[in-house]
C-alpha positions in Angstrom: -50.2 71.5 1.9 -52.9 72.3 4.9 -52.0 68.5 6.1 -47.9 68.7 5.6 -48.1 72.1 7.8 -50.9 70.9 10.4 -48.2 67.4 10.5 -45.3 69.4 11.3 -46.4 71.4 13.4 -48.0 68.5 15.8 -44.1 67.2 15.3 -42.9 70.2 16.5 -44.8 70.8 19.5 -44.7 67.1 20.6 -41.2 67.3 22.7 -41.9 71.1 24.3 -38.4 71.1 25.9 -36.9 70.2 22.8 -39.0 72.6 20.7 -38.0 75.3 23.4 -34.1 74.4 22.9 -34.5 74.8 19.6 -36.0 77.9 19.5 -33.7 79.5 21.7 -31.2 78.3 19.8 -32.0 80.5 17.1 -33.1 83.3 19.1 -29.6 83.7 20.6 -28.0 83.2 16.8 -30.3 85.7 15.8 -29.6 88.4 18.7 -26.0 87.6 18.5 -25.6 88.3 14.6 -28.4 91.3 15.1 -26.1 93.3 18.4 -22.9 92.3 15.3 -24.3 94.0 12.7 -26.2 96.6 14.2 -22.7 97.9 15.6 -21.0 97.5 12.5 -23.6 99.7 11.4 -23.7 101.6 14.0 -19.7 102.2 13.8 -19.5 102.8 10.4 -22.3 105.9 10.9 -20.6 107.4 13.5 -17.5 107.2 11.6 -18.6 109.6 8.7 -20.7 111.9 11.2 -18.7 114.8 10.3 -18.6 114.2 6.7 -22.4 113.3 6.5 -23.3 117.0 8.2 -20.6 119.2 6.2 -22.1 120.8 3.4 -19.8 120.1 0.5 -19.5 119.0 -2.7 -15.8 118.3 -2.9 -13.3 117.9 -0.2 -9.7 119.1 -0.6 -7.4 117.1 1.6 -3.7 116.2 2.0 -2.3 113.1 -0.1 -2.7 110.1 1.7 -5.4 111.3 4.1 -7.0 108.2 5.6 -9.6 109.3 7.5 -11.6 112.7 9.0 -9.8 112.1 11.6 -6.3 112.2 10.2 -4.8 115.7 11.1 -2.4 116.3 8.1 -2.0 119.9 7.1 -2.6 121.7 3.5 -1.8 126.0 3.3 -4.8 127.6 2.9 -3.8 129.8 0.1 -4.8 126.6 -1.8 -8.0 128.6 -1.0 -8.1 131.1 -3.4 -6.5 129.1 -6.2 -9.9 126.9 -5.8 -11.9 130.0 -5.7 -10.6 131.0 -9.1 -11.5 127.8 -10.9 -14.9 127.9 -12.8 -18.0 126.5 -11.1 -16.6 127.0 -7.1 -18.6 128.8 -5.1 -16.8 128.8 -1.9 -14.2 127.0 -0.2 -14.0 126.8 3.6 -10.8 126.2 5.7 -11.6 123.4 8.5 -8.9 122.5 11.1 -9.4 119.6 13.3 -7.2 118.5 16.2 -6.9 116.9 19.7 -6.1 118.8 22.8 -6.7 118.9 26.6 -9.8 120.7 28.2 -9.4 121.4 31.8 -11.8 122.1 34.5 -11.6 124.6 37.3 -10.6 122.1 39.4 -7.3 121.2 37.1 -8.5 117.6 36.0 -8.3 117.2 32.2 -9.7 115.3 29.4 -9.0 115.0 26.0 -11.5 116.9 23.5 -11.5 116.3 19.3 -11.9 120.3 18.4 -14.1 120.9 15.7 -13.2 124.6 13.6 -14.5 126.2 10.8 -15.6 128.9 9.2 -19.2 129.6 10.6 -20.0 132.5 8.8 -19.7 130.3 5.2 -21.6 127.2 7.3 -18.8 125.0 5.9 -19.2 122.4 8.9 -21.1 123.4 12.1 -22.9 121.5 15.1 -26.2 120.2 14.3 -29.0 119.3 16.8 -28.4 122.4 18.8 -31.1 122.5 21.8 -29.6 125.5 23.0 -27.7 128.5 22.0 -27.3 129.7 18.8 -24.9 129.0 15.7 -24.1 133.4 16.0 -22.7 132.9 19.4 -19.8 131.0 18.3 -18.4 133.7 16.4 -18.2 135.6 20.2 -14.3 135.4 21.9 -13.9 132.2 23.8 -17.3 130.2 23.4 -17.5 126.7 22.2 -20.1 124.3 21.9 -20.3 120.7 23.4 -22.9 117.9 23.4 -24.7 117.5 26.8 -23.8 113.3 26.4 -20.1 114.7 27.6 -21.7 117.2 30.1 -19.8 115.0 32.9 -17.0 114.2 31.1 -15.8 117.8 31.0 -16.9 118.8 34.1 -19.8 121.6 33.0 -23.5 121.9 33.4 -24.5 123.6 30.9 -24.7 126.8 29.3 -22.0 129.8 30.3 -20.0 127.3 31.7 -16.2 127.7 31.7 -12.7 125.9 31.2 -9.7 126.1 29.7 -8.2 124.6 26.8 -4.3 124.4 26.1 -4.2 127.5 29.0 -7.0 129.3 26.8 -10.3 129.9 29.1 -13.4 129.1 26.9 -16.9 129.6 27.4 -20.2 127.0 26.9 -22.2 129.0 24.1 -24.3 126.9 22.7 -24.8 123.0 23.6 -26.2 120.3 21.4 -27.3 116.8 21.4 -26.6 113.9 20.0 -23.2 114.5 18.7 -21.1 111.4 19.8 -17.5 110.1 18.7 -17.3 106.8 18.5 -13.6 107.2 19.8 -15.6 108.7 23.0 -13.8 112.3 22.3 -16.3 114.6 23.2 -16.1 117.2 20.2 -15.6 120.2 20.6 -16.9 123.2 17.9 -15.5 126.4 17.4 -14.7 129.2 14.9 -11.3 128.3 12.4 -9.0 130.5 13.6 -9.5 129.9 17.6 -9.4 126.3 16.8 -5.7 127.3 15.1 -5.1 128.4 18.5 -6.7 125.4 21.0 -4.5 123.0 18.1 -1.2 124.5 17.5 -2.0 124.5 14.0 0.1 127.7 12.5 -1.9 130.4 10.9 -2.1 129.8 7.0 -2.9 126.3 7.8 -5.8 124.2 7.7 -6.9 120.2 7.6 -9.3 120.2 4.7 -10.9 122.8 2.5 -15.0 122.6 1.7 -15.7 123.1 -1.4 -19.3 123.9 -2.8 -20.3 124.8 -6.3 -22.3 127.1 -7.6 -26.0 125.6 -9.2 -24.7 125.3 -12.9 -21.5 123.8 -12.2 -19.9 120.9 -13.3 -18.4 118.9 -10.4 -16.0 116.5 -12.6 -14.8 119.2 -14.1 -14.5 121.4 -11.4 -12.9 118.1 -9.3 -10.4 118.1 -12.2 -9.2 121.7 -12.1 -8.7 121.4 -8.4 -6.6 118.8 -8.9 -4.7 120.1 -11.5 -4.5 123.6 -9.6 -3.3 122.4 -6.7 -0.3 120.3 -5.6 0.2 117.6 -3.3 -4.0 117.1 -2.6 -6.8 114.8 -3.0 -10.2 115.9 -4.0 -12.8 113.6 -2.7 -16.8 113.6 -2.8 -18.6 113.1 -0.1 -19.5 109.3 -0.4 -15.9 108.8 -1.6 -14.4 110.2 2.0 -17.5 108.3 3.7 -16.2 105.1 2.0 -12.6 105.7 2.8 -13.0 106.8 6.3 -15.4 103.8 6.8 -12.7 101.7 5.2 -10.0 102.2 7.5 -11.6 102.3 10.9 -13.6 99.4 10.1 -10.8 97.2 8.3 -7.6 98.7 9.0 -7.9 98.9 12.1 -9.6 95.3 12.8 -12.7 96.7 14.1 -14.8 95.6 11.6 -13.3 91.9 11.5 -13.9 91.5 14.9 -17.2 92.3 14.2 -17.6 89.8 11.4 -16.4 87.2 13.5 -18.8 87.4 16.3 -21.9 87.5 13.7 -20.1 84.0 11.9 -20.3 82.5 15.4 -23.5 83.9 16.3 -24.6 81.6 13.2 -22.4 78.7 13.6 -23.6 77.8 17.2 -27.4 79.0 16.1 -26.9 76.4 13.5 -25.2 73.7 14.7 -27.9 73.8 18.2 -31.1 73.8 15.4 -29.9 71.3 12.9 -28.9 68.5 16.0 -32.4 69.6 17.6 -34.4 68.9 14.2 -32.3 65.9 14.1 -32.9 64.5 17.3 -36.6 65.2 16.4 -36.7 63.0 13.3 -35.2 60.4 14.6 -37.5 60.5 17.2 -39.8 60.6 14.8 -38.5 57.1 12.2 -41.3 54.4 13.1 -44.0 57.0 11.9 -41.8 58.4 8.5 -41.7 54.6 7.9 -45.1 54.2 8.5 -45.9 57.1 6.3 -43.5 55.8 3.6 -45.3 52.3 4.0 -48.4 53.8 3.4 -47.1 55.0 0.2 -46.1 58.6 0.8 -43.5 60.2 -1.3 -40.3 60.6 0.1 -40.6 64.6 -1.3 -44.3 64.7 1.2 -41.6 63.3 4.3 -39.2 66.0 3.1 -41.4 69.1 2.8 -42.7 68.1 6.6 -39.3 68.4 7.8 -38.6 71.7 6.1 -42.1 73.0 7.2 -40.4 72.3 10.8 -37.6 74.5 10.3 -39.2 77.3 8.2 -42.1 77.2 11.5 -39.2 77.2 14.4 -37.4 80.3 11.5 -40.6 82.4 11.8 -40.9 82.1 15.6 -37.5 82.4 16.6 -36.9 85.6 14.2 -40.0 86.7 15.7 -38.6 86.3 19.2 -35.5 88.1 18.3 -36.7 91.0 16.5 -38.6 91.7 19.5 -35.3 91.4 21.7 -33.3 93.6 18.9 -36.0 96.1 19.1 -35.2 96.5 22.9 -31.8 96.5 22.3 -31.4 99.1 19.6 -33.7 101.3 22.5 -31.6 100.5 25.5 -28.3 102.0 23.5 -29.7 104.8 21.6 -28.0 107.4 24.2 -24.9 105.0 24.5 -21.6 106.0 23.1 -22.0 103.2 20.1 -25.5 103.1 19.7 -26.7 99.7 17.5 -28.4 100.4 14.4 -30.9 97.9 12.9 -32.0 99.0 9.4 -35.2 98.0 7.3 -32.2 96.1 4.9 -30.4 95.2 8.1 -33.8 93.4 9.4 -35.1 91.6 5.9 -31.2 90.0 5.9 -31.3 88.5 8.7 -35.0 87.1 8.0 -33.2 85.7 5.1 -30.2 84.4 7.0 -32.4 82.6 9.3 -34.7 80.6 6.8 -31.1 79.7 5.2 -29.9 78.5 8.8 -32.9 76.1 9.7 -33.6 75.3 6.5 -29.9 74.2 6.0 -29.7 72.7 9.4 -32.8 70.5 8.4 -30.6 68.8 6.0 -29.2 66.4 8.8 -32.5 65.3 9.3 -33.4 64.6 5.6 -30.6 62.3 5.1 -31.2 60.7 8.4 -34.7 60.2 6.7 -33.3 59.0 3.2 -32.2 55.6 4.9 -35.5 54.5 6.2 -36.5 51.4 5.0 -40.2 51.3 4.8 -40.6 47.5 6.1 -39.2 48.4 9.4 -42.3 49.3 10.3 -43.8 45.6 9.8 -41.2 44.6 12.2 -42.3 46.3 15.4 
């Protein structure tokens, strides 16, 4: 093994352009698949935000709710026919809506409002870095992220604006809170979010549900259902998936995605099998040689392959590096790309598959050699 890997590797560093080609190549398949997927991941995170920081157990929602997003209406005296089945311990209104927040000096821009109850923590901002959960149950304040800071014209805490005519106050800010629509969210308590949405009192978006320690949630999943008309009742990794679901693949986002991670392989593919190619060919008098001598056409072949698993290692190693810088440069961006442990061993993976398999060329190019060409140079 020690001389099939010292043997390919003196074939692979003979022609340094080509080597070079070759390993850019597959750096730039790499990065291209890496920037895909980490967006689709990315994406589909920011996505479920709202649904990964709710504390629930169960979500009640209108029939045919596709996504957080969705603003269909339920009545909230579904509330305290859920509060009466066996095992609930509390069931929070949330209502959710678009609107217009505008500055002092009259420009607008459209905000996603966030309400809920706050005193029953059914969904409230996370990541706070300043003010205080409390101070939202005070007239008027809100809280924003400081990513939008600009986007709504404030600068910080105490700042003020107005929403549908409505003057609001900054009361507490966080970070790190980003739509992936660009929205800046806004968070509030329920019943001023009523008001900022034109959502009529006695109606809310979703309700909360948690259970107590002891209780069943299929059975308590089946009594809201049964108690309640016209609703859904949804885990948390059930709306996750279904939110995910539409954004990603009913609304083409997520085959768009696809596509540019296929050809992020196909050109990574196509430029490392025609440079190992153009290598062996290079390359014939001596396989012939070698075959004359009376190597094995399997010793020929595993030299090849050592090739393309030596150019895999250093052009993965290459683009990690370049993901890596990537995945830092767009942490504070509006889509931030995710690279996962998973995300990271796949692609490692993907790229031994892609120069292996692009060796292939090579190995038949090798298969026609006849070894007494090599008497007749």
């Amino acid at each position: 093994m020690p001389l099939v890997f010292t043997l390919a590797l003196r074939n692979l560093f003979h022609d340094r352009l080509r080597f070079v080609a070759t390993v850019i190549g597959i750096v730039f398949s790499i990065v291209l698949v890496t920037v895909q997927m980490g967006l689709y991941l990315g994406f589909g995170r920011m996505v479920t935000t709202m649904i990964d920081h709710a504390s629930a157990d169960l979500w009640v929602m209108p029939r045919g709710t596709k996504c957080f997003e969705d603003p269909s209406l339920l009545n909230t005296r579904e509330r305290y026919r859920a509060l009466a089945i066996s095992g609930v311990a509390d069931a929070t209104p949330v209502v959710i809506g678009f609107a217009d927040w505008r500055v002092a000096g009259g420009a607008t821009t459209p905000v996603f409002i966030v309400g809920s109850d706050l005193r029953s923590g059914g969904l409230q901002p996370w990541n706070l870095v300043e003010g205080r959960i409390e101070a939202l149950s005070t007239p008027k304040a809100v809280a924003v992220d400081r990513t939008y800071f600009d986007r709504l014209g404030v600068s910080g805490m105490g700042a003020t604006a107005e929403i549908r005519q409505q003057p609001v106050r900054v009361a507490a800010v966080t970070s790190g809170i980003r739509s992936f629509t660009t929205t800046p969210f806004v968070f509030m308590d329920v019943d001023r979010a009523r008001t900022h949405t034109g959502v009529p009192s006695g109606k809310a978006t979703y309700l909360i549900v948690r259970l107590g320690a002891d209780a069943n949630l299929d059975h308590a999943r089946r009594q809201l259902m049964s108690n309640i008309d016209g609703v859904e009742v949804l885990t948390p990794a059930e709306f996750r998936e279904r939110s995910r679901s539409f954004w990603l693949f009913g609304t083409g986002a997520g085959a768009a995605l696809f596509a540019g991670a296929l050809l992020g392989v196909i050109v990574g593919t196509v430029v490392v099998a025609q440079t190992l190619y153009a290598s062996t060919k290079e390359h014939l008098n001596e396989f012939a040689t070698l075959r004359a001598m009376g190597s094995s056409r399997r010793y020929i072949y595993q030299v090849i392959i050592w090739q393309a698993l030596l150019s895999a290692v250093i052009g993965f190693s290459i683009a990690v590096l370049i993901g890596d810088l990537i995945v830092r440069m767009t942490a504070e961006s509006a889509l931030p790309i995710v690279i996962t442990p998973g995300l990271v061993g796949g692609l490692l993976v993907l790229t031994i598959i892609m120069c292996v398999g692009s060796s292939l060329a090579a190995i038949v190019q090798v298969t026609r050699i006849d070894p007494a060409m090599v008497f007749t140079r």
